[in-house]
N, CA, C and O of each residue as an XYZ file, in Angstrom:
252
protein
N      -0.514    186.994     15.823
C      -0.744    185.865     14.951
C      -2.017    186.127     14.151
O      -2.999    186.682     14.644
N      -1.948    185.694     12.880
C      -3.064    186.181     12.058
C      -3.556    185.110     11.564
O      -2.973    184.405     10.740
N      -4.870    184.864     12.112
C      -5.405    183.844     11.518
C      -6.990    183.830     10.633
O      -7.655    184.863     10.556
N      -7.405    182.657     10.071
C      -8.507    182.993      8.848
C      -9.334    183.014      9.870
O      -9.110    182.998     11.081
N     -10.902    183.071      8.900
C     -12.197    183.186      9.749
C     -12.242    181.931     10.318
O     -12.115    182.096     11.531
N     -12.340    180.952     10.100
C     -12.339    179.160     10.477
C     -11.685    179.132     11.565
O     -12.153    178.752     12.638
N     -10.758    179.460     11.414
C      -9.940    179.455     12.970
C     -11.082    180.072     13.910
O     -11.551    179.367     14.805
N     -11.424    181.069     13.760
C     -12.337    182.216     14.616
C     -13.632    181.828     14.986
O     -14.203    182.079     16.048
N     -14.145    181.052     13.803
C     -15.518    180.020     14.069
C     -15.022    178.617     14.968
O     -15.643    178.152     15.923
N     -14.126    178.243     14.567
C     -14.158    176.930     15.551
C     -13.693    177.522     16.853
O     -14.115    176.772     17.733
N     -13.070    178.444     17.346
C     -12.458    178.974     18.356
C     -13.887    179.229     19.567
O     -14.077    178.956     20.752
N     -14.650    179.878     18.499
C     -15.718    180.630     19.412
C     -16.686    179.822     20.042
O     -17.170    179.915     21.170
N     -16.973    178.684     18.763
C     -17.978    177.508     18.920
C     -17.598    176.892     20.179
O     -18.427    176.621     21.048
N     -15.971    176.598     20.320
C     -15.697    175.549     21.640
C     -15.715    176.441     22.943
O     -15.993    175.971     24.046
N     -15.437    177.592     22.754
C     -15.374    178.328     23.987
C     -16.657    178.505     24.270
O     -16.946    178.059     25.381
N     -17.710    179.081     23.574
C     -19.475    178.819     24.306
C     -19.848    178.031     24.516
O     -21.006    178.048     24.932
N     -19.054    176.604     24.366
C     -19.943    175.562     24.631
C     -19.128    175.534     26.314
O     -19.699    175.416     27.398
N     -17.537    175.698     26.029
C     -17.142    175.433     27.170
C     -17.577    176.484     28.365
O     -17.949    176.095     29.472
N     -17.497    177.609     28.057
C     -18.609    178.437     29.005
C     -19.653    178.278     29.886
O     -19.720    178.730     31.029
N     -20.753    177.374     29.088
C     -21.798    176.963     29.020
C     -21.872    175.689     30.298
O     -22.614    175.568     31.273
N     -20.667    174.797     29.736
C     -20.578    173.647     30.904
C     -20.007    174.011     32.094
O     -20.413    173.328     33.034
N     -18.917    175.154     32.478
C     -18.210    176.083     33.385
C     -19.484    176.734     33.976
O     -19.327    176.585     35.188
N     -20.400    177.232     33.825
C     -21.463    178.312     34.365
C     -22.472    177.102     35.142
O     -22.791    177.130     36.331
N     -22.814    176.204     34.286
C     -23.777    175.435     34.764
C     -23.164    174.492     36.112
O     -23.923    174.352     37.072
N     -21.772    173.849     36.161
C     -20.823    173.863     37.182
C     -20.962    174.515     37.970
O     -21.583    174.072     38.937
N     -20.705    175.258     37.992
C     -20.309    176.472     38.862
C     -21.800    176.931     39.933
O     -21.716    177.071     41.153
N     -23.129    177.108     39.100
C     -24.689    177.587     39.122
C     -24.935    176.134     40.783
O     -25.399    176.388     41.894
N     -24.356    174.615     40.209
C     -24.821    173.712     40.604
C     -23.712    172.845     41.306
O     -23.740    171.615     41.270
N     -22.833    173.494     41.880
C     -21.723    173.093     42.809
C     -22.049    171.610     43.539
O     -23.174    171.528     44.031
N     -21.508    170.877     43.613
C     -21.590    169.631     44.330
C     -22.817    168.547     43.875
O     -23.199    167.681     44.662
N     -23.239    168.655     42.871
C     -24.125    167.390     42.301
C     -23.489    166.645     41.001
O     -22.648    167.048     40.197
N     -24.086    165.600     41.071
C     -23.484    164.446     40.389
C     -23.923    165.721     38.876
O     -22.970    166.470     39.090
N     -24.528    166.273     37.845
C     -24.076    167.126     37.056
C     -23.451    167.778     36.882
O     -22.660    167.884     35.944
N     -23.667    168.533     37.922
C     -22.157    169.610     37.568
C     -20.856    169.055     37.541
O     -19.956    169.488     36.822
N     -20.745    168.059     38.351
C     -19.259    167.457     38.312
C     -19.026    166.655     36.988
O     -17.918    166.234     36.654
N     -20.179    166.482     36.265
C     -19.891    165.564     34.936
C     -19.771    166.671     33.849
O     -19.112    166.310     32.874
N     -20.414    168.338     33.781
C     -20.519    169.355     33.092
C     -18.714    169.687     33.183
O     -17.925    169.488     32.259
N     -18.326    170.304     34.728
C     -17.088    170.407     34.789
C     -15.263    169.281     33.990
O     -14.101    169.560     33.694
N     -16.262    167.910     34.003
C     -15.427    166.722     33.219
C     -15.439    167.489     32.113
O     -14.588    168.301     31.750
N     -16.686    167.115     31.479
C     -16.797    167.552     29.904
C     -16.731    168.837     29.566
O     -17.066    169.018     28.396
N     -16.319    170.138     30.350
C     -15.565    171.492     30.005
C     -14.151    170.916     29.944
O     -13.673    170.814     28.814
N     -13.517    170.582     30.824
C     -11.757    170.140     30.782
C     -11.645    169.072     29.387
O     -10.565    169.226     28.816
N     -12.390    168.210     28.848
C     -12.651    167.586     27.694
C     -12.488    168.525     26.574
O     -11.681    168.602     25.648
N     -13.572    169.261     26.972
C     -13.800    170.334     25.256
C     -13.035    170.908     25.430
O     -12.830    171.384     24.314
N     -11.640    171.698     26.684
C     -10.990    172.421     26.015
C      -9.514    171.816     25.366
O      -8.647    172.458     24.774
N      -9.546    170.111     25.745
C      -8.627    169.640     25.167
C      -8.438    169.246     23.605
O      -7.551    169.170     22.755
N      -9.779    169.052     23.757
C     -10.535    168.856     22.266
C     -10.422    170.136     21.353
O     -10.237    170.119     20.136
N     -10.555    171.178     22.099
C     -10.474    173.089     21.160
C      -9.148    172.975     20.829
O      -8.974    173.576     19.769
N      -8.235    172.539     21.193
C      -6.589    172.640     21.714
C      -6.240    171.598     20.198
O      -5.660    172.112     19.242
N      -6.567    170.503     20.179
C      -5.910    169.639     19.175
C      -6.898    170.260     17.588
O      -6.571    170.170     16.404
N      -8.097    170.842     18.192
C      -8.666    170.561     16.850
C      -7.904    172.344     16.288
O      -7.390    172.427     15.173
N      -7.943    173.217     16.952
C      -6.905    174.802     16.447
C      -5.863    173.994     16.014
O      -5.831    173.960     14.784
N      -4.846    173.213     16.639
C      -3.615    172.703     16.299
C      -3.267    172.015     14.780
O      -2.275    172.155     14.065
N      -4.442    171.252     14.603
C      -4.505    170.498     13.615
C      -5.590    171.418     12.731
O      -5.973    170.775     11.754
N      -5.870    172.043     12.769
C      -6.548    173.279     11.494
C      -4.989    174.310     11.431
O      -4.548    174.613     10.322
N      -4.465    174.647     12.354
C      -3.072    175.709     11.998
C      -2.778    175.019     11.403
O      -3.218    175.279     10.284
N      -1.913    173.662     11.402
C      -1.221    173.101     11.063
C      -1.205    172.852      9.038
O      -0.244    172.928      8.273
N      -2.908    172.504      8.689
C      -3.030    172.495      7.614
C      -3.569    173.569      6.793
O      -3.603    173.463      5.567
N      -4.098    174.856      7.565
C      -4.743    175.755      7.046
C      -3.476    176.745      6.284
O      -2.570    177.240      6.955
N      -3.614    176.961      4.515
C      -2.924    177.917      4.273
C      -2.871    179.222      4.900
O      -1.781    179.548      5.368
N      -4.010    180.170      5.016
C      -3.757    181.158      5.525
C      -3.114    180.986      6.657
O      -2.006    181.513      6.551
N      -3.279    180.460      7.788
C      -3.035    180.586      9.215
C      -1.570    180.030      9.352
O      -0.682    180.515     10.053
N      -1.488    178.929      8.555
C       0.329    178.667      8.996
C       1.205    178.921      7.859
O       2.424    178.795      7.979
């Protein structure tokens, strides 16, 4: 699948952030943060999911 740069910038942006909340999770197992970091990773990647969907959807190059 061939997609533009935009796709590739928003792609990357949500995955370091989601990284970011996954590591710090993970660093801090069983406290009231990490379990709210781990919420808001499963959030952002639902959020990465509709917002690719709805950029394919209208982006000339990509669809």
């Amino acid at each position: 699948m061939k997609t533009c740069e935009r796709f590739g910038r928003i792609k990357a942006g949500y995955e370091r952030d989601i990284s970011y909340l996954t590591n710090y999770a993970r660093r801090h197992e069983g406290t009231v943060p990490a379990k709210s970091s781990a919420s808001n990773a499963r959030a952002g990647k639902a959020r990465m999911a509709r917002e690719l969907a709805r950029h394919f959807e209208r982006c000339l190059l990509c669809g």
